[in-house]
C-alpha positions as CSV (number, residue, x, y, z in Angstrom):
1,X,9.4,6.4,-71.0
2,X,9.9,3.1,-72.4
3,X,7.9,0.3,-74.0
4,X,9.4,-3.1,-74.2
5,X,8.6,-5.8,-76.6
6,X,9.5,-9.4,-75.2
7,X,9.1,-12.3,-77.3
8,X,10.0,-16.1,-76.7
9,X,9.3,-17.8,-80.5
10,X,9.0,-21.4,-79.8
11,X,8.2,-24.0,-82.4
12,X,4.9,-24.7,-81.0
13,X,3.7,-21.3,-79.1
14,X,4.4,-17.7,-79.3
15,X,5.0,-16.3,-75.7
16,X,4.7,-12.3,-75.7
17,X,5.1,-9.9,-73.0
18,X,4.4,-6.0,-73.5
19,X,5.9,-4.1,-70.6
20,X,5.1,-0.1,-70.1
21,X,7.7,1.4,-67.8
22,X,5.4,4.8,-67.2
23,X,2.4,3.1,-65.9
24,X,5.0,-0.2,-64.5
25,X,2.5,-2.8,-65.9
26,X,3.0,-5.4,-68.2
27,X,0.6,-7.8,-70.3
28,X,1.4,-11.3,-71.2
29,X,0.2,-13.2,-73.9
30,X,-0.1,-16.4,-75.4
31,X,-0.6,-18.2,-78.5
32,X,-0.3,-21.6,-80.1
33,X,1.4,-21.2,-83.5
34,X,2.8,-24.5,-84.8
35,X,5.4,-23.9,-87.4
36,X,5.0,-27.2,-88.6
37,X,1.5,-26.0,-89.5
38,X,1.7,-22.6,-90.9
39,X,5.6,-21.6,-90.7
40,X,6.8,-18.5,-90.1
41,X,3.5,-16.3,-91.4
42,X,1.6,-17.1,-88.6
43,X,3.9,-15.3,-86.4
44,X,4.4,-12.6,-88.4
45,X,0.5,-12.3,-88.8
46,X,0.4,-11.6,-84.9
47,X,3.8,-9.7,-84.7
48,X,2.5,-7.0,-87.7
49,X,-0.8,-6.3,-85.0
50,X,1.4,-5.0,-82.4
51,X,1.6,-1.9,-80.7
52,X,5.0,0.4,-81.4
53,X,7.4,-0.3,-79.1
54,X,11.0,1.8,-78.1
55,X,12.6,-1.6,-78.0
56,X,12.0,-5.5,-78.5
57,X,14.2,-8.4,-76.9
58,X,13.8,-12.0,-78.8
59,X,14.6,-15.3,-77.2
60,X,14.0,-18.6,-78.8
61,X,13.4,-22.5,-79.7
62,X,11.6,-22.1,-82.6
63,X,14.7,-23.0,-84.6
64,X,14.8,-26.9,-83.0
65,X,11.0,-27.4,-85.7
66,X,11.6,-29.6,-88.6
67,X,10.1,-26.8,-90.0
68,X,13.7,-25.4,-90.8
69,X,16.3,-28.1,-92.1
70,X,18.9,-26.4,-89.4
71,X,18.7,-24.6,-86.3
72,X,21.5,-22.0,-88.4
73,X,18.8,-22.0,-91.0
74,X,15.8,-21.8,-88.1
75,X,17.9,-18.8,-86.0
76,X,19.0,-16.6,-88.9
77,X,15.2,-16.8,-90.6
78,X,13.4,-16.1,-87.1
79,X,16.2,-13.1,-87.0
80,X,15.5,-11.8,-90.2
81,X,11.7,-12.0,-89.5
82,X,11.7,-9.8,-86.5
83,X,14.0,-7.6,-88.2
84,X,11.9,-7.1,-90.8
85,X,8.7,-6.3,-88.5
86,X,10.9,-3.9,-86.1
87,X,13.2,-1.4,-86.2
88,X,16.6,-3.5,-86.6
89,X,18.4,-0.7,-84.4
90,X,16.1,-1.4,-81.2
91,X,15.7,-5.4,-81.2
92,X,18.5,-7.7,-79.1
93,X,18.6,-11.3,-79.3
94,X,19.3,-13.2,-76.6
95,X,22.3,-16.0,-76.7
96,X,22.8,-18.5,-74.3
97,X,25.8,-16.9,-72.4
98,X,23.0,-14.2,-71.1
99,X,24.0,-11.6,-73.3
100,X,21.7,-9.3,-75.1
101,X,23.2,-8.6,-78.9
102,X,22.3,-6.6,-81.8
103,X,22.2,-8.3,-85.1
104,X,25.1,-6.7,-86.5
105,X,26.6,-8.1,-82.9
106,X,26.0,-11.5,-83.0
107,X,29.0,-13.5,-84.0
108,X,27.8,-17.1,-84.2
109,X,23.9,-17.5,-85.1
110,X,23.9,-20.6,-83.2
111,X,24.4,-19.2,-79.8
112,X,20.7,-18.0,-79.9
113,X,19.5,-21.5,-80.2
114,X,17.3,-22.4,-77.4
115,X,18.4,-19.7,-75.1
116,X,15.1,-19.0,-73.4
117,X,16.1,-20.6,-70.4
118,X,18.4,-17.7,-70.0
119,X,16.2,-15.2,-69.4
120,X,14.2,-17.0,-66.7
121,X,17.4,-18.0,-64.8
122,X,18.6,-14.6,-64.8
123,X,15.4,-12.9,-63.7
124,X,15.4,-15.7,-60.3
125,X,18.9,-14.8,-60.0
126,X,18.1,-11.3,-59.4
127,X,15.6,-12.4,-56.6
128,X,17.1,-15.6,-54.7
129,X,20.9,-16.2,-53.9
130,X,20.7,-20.0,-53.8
131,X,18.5,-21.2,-55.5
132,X,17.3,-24.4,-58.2
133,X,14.9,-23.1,-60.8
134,X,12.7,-26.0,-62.5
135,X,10.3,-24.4,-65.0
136,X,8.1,-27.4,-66.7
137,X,6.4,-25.6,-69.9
138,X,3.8,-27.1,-72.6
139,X,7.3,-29.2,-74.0
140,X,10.3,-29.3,-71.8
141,X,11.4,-29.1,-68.4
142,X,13.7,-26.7,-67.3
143,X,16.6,-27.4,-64.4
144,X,18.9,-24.6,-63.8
145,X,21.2,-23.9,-60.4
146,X,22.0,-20.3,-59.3
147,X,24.5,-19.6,-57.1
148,X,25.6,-16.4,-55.1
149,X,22.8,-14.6,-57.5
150,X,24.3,-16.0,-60.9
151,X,22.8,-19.0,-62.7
152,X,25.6,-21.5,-63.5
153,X,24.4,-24.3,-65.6
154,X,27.2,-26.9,-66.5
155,X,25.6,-27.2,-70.1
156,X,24.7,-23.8,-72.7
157,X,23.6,-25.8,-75.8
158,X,20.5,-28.3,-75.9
159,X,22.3,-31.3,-76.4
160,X,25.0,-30.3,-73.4
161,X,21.9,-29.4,-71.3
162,X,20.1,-32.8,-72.1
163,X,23.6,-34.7,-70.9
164,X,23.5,-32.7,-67.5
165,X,19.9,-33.0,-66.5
166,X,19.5,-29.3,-67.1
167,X,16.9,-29.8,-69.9
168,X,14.4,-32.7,-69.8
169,X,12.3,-33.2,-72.6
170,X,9.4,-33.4,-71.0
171,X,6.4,-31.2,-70.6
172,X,2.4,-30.5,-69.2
173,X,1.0,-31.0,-73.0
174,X,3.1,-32.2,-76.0
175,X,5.2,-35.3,-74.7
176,X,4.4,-38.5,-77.0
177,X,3.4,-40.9,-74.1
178,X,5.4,-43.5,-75.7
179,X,8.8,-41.5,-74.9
180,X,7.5,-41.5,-70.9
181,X,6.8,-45.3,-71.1
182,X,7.9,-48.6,-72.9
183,X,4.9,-50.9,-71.3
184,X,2.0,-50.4,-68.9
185,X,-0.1,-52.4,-66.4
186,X,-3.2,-54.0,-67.7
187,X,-5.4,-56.4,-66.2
188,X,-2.6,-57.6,-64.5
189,X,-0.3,-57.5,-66.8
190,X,2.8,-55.5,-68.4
191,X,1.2,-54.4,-71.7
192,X,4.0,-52.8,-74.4
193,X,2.9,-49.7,-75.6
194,X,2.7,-48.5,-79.3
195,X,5.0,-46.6,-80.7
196,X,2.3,-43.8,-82.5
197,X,1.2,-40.4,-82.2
198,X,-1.6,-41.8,-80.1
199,X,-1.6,-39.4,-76.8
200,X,0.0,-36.6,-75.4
201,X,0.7,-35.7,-71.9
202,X,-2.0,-33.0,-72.0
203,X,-4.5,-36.2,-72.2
204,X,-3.4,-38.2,-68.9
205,X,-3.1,-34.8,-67.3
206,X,-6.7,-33.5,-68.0
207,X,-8.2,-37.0,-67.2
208,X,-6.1,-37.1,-63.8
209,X,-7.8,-33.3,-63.6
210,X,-4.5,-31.7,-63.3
211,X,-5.3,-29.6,-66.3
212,X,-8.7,-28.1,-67.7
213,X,-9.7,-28.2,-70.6
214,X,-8.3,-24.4,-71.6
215,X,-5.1,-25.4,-70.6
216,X,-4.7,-27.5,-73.5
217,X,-3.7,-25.1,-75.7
218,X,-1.7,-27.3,-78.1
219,X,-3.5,-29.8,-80.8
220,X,-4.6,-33.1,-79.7
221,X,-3.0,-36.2,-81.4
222,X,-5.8,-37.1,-83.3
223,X,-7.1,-33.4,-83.8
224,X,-10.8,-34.5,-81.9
225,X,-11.7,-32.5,-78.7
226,X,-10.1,-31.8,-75.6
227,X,-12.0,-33.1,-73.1
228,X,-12.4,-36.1,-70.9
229,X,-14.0,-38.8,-73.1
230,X,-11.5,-37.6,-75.9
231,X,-8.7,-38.4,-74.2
232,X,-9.6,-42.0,-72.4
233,X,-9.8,-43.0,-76.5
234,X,-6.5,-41.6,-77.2
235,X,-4.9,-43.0,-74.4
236,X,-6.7,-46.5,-74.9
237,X,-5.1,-46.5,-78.4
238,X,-1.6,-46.2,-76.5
239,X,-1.9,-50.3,-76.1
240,X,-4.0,-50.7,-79.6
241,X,-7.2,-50.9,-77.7
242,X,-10.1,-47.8,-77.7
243,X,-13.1,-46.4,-75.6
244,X,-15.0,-49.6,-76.2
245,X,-12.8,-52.4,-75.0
246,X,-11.7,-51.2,-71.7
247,X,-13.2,-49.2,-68.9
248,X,-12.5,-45.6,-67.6
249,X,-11.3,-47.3,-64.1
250,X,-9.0,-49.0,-66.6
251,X,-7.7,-46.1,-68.2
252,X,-7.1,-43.8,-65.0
253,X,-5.1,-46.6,-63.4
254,X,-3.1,-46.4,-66.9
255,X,-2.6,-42.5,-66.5
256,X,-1.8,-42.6,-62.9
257,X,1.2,-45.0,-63.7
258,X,2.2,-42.5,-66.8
259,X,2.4,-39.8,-64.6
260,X,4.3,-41.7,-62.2
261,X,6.7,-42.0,-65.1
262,X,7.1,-39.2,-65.8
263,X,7.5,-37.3,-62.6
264,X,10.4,-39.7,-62.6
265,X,12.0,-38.3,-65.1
266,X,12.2,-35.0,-63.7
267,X,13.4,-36.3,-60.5
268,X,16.4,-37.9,-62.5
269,X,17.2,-34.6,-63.7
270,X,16.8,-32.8,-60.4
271,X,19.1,-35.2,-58.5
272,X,21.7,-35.1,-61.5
273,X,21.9,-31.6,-60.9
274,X,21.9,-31.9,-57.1
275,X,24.9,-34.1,-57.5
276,X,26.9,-31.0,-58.5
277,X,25.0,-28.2,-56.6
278,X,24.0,-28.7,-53.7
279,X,20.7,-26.4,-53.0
280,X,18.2,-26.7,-50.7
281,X,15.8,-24.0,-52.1
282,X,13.8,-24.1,-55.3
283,X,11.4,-22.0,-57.5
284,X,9.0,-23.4,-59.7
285,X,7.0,-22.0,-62.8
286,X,5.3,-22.9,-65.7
287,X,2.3,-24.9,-66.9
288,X,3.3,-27.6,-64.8
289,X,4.7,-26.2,-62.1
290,X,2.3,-27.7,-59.4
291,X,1.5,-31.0,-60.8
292,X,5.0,-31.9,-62.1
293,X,7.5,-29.6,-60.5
294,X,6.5,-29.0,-57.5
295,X,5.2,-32.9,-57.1
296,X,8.7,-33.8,-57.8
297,X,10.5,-32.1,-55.1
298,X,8.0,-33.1,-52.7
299,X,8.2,-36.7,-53.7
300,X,12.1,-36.5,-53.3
301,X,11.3,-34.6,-49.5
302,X,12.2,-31.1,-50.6
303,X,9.6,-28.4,-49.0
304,X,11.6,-25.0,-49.1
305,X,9.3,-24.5,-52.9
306,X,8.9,-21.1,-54.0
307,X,6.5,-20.1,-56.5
308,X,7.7,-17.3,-59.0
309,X,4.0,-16.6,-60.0
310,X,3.2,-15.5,-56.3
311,X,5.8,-12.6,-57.6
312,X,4.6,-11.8,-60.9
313,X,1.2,-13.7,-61.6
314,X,0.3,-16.8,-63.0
315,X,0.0,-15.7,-66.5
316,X,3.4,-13.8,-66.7
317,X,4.6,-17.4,-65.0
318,X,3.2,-19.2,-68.1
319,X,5.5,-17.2,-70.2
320,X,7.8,-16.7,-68.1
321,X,10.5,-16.6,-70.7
322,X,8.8,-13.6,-72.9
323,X,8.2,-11.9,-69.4
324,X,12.2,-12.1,-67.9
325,X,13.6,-11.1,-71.1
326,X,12.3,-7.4,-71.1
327,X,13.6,-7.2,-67.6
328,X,16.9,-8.6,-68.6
329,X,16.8,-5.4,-71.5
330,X,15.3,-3.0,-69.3
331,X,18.8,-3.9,-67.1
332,X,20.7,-3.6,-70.0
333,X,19.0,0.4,-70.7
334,X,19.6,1.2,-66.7
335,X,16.5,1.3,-65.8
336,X,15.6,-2.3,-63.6
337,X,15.5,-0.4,-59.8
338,X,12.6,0.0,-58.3
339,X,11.1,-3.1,-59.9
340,X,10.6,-6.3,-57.7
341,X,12.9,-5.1,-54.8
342,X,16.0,-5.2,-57.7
């Protein structure tokens, strides 16, 4: 009987999965925890409430938040954290070559850096042969190629995975607009946009209705509500202007061409993979795995889209990174048949 911890500490959000190999269930949880904000306590807060577990498998990105002045710094503190929560004996990290260490294993800290896309990639690999897995998140976008059931990106570390189109910093919540777009169409004409903390993704996507307002879990830029009139001021303020001195026709023509944008940059990456793989069958997860992902193939003329919370639900999909990784230990312990036709 085994109870497996999975956690995916991110700078922004806590992903947790809790999976019970007796009764073959599994709960996934979420939570936004900016380090930025509170540090490290606020995880640890949530990590002292949980239940005992046999075992606990740790992924990460947390270590990327200027919260730490280094990812060694961000890594070796996150370590130590869980450590000190768990028994040091039954936790593995996760590195970024798909292995699953002990501390005392781990020869350089670094290798965990932003290895969360590891788990997911491995848990599609067990599933599909061919495959291209794009999971678009709160943050980033992930683009990973498995082939004959093995993921085989070209890139392991984040800034080899940003050069390869494997990891595009992109995402459903947190991207600064100004990073999607350098000018936007106004009143007929091209209007260059500020360079502030004005919106967020999360704003043109719940004005366009792609998101609701519960699925803007992150905090908005100028820490006023999430909902519809919010965010057609924040996004006004993108060209210096607010809710007063432009329409909301105005404002969703502005959003439609951001998201535009943006879907672009995802198709960049996905062809820049494709130039290397070639794959004609893809699986999608993640917050914005219709709206973005999924858009994205279809606006390049791909249809063969598979939908990896269709096989393990749509809130195990959301994390999916916490979720994989205690499948990727329960492997490890010998005891993955019998789950999803492994």
């Amino acid at each position: 009987i085994l109870k497996i911890l999975g956690l995916d500490i991110g700078g922004a959000n806590l992903k947790i999965c809790e999976l019970d190999t007796e009764k073959k269930k599994y709960l996934c949880k979420f939570y936004h925890l900016p380090l930025w904000v509170k540090g490290l306590d606020g995880v640890k807060e949530v990590l002292r409430k949980m239940n005992s577990f046999d075992y606990v498998s740790v992924t990460m990105t947390g270590e990327l938040s200027d919260y730490f002045r280094t990812k060694r710094e961000g890594v070796k503190k996150i370590c130590e954290m869980v450590i000190e929560i768990f028994n040091k004996d039954k936790v593995y990290f996760l590195n970024n070559r798909f292995q699953l260490l002990n501390f005392n294993e781990i020869d350089d800290l670094l290798t965990l850096a932003g290895a969360n896309w590891c788990s997911t990639s491995w848990f599609v690999s067990k599933l599909e042969k061919d495959i291209l897995l794009i999971d678009v998140g709160s943050t980033t976008t992930d683009i990973i190629p498995i082939k004959d059931h093995r993921p085989i990106p070209q890139g392991f570390t984040d800034d080899e995975r940003l050069s390869y189109g494997e990891l595009i910093y992109t995402g459903a919540l947190r991207t600064n607009l100004c990073s999607i777009v350098s000018k936007v169409p106004f009143r007929g004409r091209e209007v260059r946009v500020s360079s502030e903390l004005f919106a967020l993704s999360g704003d043109i996507h719940l004005i366009l209705g792609n998101i609701k307002e519960e699925d803007y879990t992150t905090e908005t830029a100028d820490k006023r509500g999430k909902n519809f009139k919010d965010s057609l001021n924040r996004v006004a303020h993108l060209i210096c202007l607010d809710e007063s001195l432009v329409t909301e026709e105005e404002i969703i023509h502005i959003c439609k061409y951001i998201y535009q944008r943006q879907l672009d940059q995802i198709k960049e990456g996905i062809l820049q993979v494709l130039s290397r793989v070639k794959l004609n069958k893809f699986m999608v997860c993640g917050l914005g795995k219709d709206f973005l992902a999924k858009r994205a193939l279809e606006q390049l003329g791909f249809n063969n889209i598979k939908d990896l919370s269709d096989l393990i639900g749509y809130y195990a999909s959301l994390t999916a990174p916490s979720f994989c990784i205690c499948f990727m230990l329960l492997d490890k312990l010998g005891g993955l048949k019998g789950w999803f036709n492994f």
